[in-house]
TORKOL-4160 file (C-alpha; in steps of 0.2 Angstrom, whole numbers, padded with zeros to 4 digits, m for minus):
334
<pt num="1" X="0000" Y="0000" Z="0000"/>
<pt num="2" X="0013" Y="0013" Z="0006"/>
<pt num="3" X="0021" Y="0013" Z="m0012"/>
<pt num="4" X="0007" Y="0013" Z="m0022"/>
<pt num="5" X="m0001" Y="0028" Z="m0011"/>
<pt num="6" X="0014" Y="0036" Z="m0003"/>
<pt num="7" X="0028" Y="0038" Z="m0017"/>
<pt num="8" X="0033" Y="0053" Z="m0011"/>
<pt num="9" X="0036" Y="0049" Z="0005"/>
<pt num="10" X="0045" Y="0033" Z="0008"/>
<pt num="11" X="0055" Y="0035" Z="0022"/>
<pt num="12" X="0041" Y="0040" Z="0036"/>
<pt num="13" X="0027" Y="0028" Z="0028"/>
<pt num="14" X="0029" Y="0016" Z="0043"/>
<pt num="15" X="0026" Y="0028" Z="0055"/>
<pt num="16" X="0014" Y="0038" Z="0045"/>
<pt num="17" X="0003" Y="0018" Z="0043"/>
<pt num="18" X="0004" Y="0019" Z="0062"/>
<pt num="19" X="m0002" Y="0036" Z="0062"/>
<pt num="20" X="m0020" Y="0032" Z="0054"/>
<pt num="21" X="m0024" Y="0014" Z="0060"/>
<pt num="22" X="m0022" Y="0022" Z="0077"/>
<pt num="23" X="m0035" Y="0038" Z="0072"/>
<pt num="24" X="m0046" Y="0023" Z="0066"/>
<pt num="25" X="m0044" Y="0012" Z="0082"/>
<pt num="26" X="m0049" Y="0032" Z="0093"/>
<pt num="27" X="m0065" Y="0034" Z="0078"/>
<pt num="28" X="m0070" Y="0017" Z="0082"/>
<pt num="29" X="m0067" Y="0017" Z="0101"/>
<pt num="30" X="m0076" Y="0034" Z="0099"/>
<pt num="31" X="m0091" Y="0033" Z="0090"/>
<pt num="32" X="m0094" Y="0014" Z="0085"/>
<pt num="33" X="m0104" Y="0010" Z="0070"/>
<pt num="34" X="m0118" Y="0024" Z="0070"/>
<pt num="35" X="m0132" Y="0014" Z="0062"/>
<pt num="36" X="m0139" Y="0028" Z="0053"/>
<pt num="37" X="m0122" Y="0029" Z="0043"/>
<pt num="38" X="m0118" Y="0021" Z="0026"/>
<pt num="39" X="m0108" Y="0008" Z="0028"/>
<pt num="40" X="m0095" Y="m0001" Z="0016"/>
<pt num="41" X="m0101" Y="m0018" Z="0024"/>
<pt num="42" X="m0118" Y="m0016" Z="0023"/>
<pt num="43" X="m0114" Y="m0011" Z="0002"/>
<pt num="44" X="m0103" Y="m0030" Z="0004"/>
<pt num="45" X="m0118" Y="m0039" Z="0009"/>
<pt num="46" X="m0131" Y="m0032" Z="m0004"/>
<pt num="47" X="m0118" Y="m0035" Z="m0017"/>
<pt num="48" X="m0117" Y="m0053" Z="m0010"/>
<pt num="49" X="m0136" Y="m0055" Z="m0008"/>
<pt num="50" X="m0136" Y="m0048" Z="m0026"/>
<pt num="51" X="m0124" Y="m0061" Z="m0035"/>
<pt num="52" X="m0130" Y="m0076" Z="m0025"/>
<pt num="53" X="m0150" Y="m0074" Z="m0030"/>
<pt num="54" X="m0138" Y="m0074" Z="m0049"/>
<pt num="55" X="m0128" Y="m0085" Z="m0047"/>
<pt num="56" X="m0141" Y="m0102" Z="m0053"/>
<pt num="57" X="m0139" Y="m0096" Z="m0072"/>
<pt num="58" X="m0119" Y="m0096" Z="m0071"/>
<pt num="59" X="m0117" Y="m0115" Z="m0069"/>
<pt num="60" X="m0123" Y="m0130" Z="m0064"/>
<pt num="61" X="m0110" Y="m0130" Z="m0052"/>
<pt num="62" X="m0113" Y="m0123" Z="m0032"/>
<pt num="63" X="m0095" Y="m0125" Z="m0029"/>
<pt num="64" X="m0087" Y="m0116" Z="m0042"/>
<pt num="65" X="m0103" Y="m0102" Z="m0041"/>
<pt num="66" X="m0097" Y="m0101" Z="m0024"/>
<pt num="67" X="m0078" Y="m0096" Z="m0028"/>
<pt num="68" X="m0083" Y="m0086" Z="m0041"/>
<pt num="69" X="m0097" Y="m0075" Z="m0029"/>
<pt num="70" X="m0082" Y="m0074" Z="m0018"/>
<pt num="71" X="m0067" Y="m0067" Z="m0028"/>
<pt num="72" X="m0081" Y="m0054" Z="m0036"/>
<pt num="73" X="m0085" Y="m0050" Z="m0018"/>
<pt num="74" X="m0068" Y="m0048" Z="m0012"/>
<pt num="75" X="m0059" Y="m0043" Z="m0028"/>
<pt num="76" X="m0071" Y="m0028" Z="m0029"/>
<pt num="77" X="m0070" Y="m0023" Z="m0009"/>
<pt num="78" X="m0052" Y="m0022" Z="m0013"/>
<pt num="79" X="m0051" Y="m0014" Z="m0031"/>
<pt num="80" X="m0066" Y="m0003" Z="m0026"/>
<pt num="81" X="m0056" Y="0005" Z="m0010"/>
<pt num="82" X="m0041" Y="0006" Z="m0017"/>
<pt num="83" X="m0048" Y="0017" Z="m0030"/>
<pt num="84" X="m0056" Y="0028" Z="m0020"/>
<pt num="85" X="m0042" Y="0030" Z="m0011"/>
<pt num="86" X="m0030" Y="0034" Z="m0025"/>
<pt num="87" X="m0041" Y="0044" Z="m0030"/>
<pt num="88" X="m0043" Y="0054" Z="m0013"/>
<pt num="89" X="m0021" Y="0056" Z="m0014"/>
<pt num="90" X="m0021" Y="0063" Z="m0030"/>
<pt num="91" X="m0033" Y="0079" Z="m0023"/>
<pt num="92" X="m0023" Y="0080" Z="m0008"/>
<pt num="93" X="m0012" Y="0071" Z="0003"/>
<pt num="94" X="m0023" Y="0076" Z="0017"/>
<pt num="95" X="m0041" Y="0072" Z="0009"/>
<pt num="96" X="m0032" Y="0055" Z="0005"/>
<pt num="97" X="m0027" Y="0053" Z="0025"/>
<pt num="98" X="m0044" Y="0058" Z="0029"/>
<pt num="99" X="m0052" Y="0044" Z="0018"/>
<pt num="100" X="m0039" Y="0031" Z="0022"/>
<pt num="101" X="m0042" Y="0033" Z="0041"/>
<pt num="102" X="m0061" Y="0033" Z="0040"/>
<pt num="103" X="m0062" Y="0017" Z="0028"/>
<pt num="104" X="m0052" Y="0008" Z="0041"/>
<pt num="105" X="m0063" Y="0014" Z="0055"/>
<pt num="106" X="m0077" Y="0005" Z="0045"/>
<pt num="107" X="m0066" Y="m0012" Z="0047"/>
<pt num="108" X="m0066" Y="m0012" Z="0065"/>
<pt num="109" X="m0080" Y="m0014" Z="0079"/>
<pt num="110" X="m0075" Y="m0012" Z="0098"/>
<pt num="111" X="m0087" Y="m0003" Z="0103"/>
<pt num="112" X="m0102" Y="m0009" Z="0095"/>
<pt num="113" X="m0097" Y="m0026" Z="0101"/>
<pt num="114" X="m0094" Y="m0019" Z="0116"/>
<pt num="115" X="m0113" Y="m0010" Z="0115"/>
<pt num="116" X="m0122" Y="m0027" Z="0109"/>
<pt num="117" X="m0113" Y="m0038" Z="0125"/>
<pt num="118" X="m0117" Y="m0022" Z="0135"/>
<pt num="119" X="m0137" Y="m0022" Z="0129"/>
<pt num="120" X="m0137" Y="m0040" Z="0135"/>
<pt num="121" X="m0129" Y="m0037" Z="0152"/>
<pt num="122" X="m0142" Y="m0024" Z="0155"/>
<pt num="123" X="m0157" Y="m0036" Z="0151"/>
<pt num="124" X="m0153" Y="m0050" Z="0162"/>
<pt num="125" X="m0146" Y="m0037" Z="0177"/>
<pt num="126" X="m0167" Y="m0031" Z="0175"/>
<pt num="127" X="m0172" Y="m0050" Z="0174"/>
<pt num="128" X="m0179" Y="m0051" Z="0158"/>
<pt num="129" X="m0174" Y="m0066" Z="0150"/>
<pt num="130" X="m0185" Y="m0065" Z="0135"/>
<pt num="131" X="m0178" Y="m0047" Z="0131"/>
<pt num="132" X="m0160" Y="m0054" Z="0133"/>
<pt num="133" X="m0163" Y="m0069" Z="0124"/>
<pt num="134" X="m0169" Y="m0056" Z="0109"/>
<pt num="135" X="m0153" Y="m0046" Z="0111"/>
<pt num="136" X="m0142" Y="m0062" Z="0113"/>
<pt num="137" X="m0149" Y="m0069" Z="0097"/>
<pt num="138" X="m0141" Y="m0052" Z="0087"/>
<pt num="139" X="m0125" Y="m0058" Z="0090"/>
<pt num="140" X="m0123" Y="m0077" Z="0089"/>
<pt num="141" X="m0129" Y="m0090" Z="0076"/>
<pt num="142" X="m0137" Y="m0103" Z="0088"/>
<pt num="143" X="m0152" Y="m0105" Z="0094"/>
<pt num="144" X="m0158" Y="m0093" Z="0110"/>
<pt num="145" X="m0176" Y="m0096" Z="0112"/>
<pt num="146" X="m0174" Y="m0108" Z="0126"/>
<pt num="147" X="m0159" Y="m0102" Z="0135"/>
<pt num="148" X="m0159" Y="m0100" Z="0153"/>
<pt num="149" X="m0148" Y="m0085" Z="0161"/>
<pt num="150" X="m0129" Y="m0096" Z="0162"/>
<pt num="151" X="m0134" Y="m0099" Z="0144"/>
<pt num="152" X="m0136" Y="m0083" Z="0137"/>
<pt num="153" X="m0121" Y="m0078" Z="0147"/>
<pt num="154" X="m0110" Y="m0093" Z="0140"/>
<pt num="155" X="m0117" Y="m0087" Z="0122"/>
<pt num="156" X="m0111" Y="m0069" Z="0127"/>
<pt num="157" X="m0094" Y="m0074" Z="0129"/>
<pt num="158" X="m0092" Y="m0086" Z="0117"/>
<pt num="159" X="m0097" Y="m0072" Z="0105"/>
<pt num="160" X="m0087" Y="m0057" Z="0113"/>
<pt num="161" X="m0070" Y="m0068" Z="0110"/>
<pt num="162" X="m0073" Y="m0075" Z="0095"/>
<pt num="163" X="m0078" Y="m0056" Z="0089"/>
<pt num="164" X="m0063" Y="m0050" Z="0096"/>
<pt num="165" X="m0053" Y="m0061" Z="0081"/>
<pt num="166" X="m0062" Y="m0056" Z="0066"/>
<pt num="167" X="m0068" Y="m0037" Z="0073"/>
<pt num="168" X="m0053" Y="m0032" Z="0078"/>
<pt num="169" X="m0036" Y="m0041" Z="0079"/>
<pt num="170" X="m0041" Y="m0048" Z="0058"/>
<pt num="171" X="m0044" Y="m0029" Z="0054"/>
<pt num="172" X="m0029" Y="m0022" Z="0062"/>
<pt num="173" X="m0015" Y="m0034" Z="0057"/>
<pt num="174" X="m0023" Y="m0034" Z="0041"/>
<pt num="175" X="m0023" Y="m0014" Z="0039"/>
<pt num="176" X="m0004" Y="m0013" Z="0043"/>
<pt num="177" X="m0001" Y="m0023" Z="0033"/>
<pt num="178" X="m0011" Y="m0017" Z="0015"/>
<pt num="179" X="m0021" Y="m0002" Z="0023"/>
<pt num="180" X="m0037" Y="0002" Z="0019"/>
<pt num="181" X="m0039" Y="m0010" Z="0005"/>
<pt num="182" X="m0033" Y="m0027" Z="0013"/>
<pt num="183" X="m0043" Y="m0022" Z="0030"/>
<pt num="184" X="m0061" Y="m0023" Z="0017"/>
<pt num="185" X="m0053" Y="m0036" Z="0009"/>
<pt num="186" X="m0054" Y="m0045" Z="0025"/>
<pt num="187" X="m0070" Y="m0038" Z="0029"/>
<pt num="188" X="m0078" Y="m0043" Z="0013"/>
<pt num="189" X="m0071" Y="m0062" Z="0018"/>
<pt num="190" X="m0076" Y="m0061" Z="0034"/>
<pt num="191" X="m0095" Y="m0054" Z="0026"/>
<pt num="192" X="m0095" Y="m0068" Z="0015"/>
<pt num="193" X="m0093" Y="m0082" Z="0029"/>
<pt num="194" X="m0107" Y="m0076" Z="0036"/>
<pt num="195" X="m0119" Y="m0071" Z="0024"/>
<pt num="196" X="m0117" Y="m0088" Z="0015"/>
<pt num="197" X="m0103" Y="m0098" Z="0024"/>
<pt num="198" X="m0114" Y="m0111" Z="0035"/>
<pt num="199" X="m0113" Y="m0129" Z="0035"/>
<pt num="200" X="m0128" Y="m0134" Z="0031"/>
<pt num="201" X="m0136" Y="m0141" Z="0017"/>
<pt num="202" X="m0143" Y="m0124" Z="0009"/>
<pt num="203" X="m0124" Y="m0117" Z="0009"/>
<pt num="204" X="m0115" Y="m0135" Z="0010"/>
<pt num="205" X="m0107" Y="m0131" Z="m0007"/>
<pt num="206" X="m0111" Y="m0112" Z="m0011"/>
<pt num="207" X="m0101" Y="m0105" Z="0003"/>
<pt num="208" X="m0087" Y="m0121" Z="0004"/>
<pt num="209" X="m0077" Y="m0106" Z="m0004"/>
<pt num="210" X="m0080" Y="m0092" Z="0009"/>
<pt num="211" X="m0077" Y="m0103" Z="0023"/>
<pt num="212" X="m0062" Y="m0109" Z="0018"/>
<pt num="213" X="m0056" Y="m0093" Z="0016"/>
<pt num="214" X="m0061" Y="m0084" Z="0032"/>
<pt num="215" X="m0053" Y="m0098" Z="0039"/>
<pt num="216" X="m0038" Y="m0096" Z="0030"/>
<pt num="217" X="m0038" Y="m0075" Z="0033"/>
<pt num="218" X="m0041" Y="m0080" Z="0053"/>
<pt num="219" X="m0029" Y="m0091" Z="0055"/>
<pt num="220" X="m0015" Y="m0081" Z="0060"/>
<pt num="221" X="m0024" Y="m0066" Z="0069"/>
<pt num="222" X="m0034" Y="m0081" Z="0081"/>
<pt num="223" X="m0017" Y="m0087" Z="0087"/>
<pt num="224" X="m0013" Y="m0069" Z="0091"/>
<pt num="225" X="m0023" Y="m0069" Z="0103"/>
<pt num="226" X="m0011" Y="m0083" Z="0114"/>
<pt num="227" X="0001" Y="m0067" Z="0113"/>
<pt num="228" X="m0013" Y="m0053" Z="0118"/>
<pt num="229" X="m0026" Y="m0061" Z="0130"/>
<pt num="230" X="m0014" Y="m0064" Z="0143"/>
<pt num="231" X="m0005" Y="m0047" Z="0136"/>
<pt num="232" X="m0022" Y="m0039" Z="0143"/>
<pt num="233" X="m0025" Y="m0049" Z="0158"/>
<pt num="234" X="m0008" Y="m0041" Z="0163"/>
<pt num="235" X="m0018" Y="m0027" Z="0167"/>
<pt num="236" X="m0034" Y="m0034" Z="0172"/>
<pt num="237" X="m0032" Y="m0050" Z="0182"/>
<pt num="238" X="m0012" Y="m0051" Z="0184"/>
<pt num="239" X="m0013" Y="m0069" Z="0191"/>
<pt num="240" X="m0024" Y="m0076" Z="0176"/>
<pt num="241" X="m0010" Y="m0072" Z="0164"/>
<pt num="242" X="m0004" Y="m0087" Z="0165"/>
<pt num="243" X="m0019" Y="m0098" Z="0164"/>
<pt num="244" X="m0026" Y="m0088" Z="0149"/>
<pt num="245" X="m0009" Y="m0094" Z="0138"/>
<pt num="246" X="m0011" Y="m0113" Z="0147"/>
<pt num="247" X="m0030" Y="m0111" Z="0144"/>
<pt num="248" X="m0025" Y="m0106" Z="0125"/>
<pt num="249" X="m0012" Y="m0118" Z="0122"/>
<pt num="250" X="m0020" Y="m0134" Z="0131"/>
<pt num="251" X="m0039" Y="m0130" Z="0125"/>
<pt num="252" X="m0037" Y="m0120" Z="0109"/>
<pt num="253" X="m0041" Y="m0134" Z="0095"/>
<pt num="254" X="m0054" Y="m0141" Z="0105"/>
<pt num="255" X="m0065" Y="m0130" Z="0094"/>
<pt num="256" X="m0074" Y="m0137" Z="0080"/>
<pt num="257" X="m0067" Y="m0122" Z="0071"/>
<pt num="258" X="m0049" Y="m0121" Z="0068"/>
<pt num="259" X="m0048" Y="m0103" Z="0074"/>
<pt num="260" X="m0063" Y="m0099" Z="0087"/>
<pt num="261" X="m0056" Y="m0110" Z="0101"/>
<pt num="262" X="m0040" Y="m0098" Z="0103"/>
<pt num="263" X="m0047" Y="m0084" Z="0109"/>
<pt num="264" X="m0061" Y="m0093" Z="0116"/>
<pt num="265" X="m0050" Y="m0102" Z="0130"/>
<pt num="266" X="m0040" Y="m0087" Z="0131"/>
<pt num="267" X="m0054" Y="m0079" Z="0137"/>
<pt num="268" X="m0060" Y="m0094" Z="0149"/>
<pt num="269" X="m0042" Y="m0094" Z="0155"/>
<pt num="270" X="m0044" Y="m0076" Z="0162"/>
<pt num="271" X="m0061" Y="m0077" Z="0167"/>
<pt num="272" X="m0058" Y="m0091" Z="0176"/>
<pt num="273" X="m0075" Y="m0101" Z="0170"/>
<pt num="274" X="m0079" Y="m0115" Z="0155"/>
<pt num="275" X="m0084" Y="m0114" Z="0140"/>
<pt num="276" X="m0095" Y="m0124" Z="0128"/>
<pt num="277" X="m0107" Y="m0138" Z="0130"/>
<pt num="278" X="m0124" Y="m0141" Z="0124"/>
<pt num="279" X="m0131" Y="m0129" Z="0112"/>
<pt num="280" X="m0143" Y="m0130" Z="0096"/>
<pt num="281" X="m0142" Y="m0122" Z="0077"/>
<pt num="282" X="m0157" Y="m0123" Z="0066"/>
<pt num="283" X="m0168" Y="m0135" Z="0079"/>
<pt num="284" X="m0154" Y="m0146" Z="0077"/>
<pt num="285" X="m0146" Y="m0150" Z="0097"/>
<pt num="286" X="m0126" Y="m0149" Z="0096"/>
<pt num="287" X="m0112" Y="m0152" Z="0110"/>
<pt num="288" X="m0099" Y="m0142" Z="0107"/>
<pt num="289" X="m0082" Y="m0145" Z="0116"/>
<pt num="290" X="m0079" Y="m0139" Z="0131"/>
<pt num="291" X="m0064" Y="m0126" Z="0134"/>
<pt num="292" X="m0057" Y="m0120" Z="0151"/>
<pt num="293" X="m0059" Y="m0128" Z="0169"/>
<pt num="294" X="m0073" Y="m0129" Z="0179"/>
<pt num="295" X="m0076" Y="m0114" Z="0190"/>
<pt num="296" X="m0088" Y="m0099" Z="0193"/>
<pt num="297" X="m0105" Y="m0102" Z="0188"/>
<pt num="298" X="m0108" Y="m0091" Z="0173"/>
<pt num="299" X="m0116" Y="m0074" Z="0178"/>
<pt num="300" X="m0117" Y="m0057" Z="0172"/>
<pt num="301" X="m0102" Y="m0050" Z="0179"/>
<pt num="302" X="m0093" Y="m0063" Z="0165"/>
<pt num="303" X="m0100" Y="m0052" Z="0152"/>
<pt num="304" X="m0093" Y="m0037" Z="0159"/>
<pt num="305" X="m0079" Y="m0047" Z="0164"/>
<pt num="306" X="m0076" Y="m0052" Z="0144"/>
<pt num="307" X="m0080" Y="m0035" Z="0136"/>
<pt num="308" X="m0067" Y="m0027" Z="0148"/>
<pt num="309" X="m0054" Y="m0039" Z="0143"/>
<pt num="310" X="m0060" Y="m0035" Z="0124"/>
<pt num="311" X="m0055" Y="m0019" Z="0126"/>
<pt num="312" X="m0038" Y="m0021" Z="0134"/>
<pt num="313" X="m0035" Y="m0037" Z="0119"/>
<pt num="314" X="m0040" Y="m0020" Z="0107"/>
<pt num="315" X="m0028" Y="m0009" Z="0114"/>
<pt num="316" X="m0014" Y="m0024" Z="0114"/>
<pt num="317" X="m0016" Y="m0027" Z="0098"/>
<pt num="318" X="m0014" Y="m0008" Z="0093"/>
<pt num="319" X="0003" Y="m0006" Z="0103"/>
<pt num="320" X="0008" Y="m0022" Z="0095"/>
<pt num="321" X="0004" Y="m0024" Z="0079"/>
<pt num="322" X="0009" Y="m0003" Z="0080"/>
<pt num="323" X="0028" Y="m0009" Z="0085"/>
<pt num="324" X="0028" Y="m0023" Z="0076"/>
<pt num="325" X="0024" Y="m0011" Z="0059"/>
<pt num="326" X="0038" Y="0001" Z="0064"/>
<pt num="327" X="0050" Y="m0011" Z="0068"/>
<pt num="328" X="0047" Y="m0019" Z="0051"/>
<pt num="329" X="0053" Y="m0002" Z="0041"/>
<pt num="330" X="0064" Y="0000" Z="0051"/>
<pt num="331" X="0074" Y="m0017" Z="0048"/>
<pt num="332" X="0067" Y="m0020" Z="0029"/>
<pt num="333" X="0062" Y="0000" Z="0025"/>
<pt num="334" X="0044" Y="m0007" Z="0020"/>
């Protein structure tokens, strides 16, 4: 990104990358994802809705619709922003700055995670179960009509550490990497997993592509999380450092994902609680692995507990990765 958008500038393009991920990790930490806003992703998904309802008169083939849904999808997020951003440099180097910082705002989602977990803390602190499972609901894919209070709490968790992967950490590394257009890259996958990337038999062979793919993109920013969890419980809980790397590194690929257990145990590790267990998707009941120790019985407070430690694993991941960027044009002047 840096010499395609910054010729002129060569020698400060590491610190000058550092400069706007870290004015769109305050916009987001700031003012979240105002729902009245346009919003890149929300353009993604119509574009995705739009080619799969197409997608029957290309071939017979589900699979090979699917791959070719995706690299429209991703190929255009990419193409598309990096474009605009262009674009934005050739006016001005400042007007370019401006777009380039509020793109990758777009990419990342702290605090409207934070708000979501928030809305279903505040239900179930007022007892109403029916109004948490509802808000519960918005932010998982299994089933929440008959969970009791532990369960929508377990589901709150589950959800807040997995999110911290592909809402934050994902979009970060991802931005220092290419900038803007790699971070919607990465968004546009991470859109398409989830729009049409289920297992089941209506997405079996459309969305074998996406998922692979997300998998793929996730794979290294979920094991960063072996780094930053404990990074964060540093300042949280001192004395569950520890047991959030054991957690991660002894639990981790219990998972039936190949990424989500990560930051999942992580997360377990810290809080001191288990995750997993009995669950349903589509009517259908599932067991899914259990990750961390037995311990607390799953209340409330776990949700704050997890959204607090999201925060700190955001702020770890910015310091890092920030280091990591500048210590990187330092050594190899990229």
């Amino acid at each position: 990104m840096d010499e395609l958008l910054l010729p002129a500038m060569p020698e400060h393009a590491a610190a000058f990358s550092v400069l706007l991920v870290s004015c769109a990790w305050a916009g987001d930490a700031l003012l979240g994802d105002p729902e009245s806003l346009p919003h890149p992703v929300r353009l993604i998904g119509s574009l995705i809705g739009l080619l799969e309802r197409g997608c029957a008169s290309w071939t017979r083939s589900r699979r090979l619709a699917g791959a070719c849904i995706g690299l429209i999808v991703i190929g255009t997020a990419f193409g598309g922003t990096l474009a605009v951003v262009r674009m934005a440099y050739g006016l001005s180097f400042w007007l370019g700055a401006a777009v380039s910082t509020c793109l990758l705002y777009t990419c990342l989602s702290t605090k409207c995670l934070g708000k979501e977990a928030g809305n279903v803390l505040q239900r179930l602190r007022s007892n109403d179960i029916l109004a948490a499972r509802a808000q519960v609901a918005r932010i998982v894919g299994r089933d929440t009509r008959t969970l009791d209070s532990e369960g929508i709490v377990r589901a709150a968790v589950e959800s807040v550490s997995e999110s911290t992967v592909d809402g934050i950490i994902a979009p970060l590394l991802y931005a220092f990497i290419g900038g803007a257009p790699l971070a919607m890259a990465y968004k546009a996958i991470n859109t398409l997993d989830s729009m049409i990337g289920y297992k089941n038999d209506a997405y079996r062979e459309l969305g074998w592509f996406s998922a692979r793919l997300d998998d793929a993109a996730n794979f290294i920013p979920a094991r960063l999380c072996l780094l930053l969890v404990p990074l964060a419980a540093l300042a949280m809980h001192p004395g569950r450092a520890l047991a959030a790397l054991l957690t991660g590194l002894r639990d981790g690929r219990n998972s039936p994902s190949p990424n989500a257990g990560y930051p999942e145990a992580c997360f377990a590790g810290v809080l001191g609680i288990q995750l997993g267990g009995p669950c349903s998707y589509d009517g259908d009941a599932a067991c899914k692995p259990l990750i961390g120790r037995p311990g607390q019985l799953l209340g409330p407070e776990h949700i704050s507990g997890a959204v607090r430690l999201m925060w700190l694993t955001s702020g770890c991941g910015l310091l890092a990765l920030s280091a990591a960027r500048m210590v990187a044009g330092w050594l190899f002047g990229w």
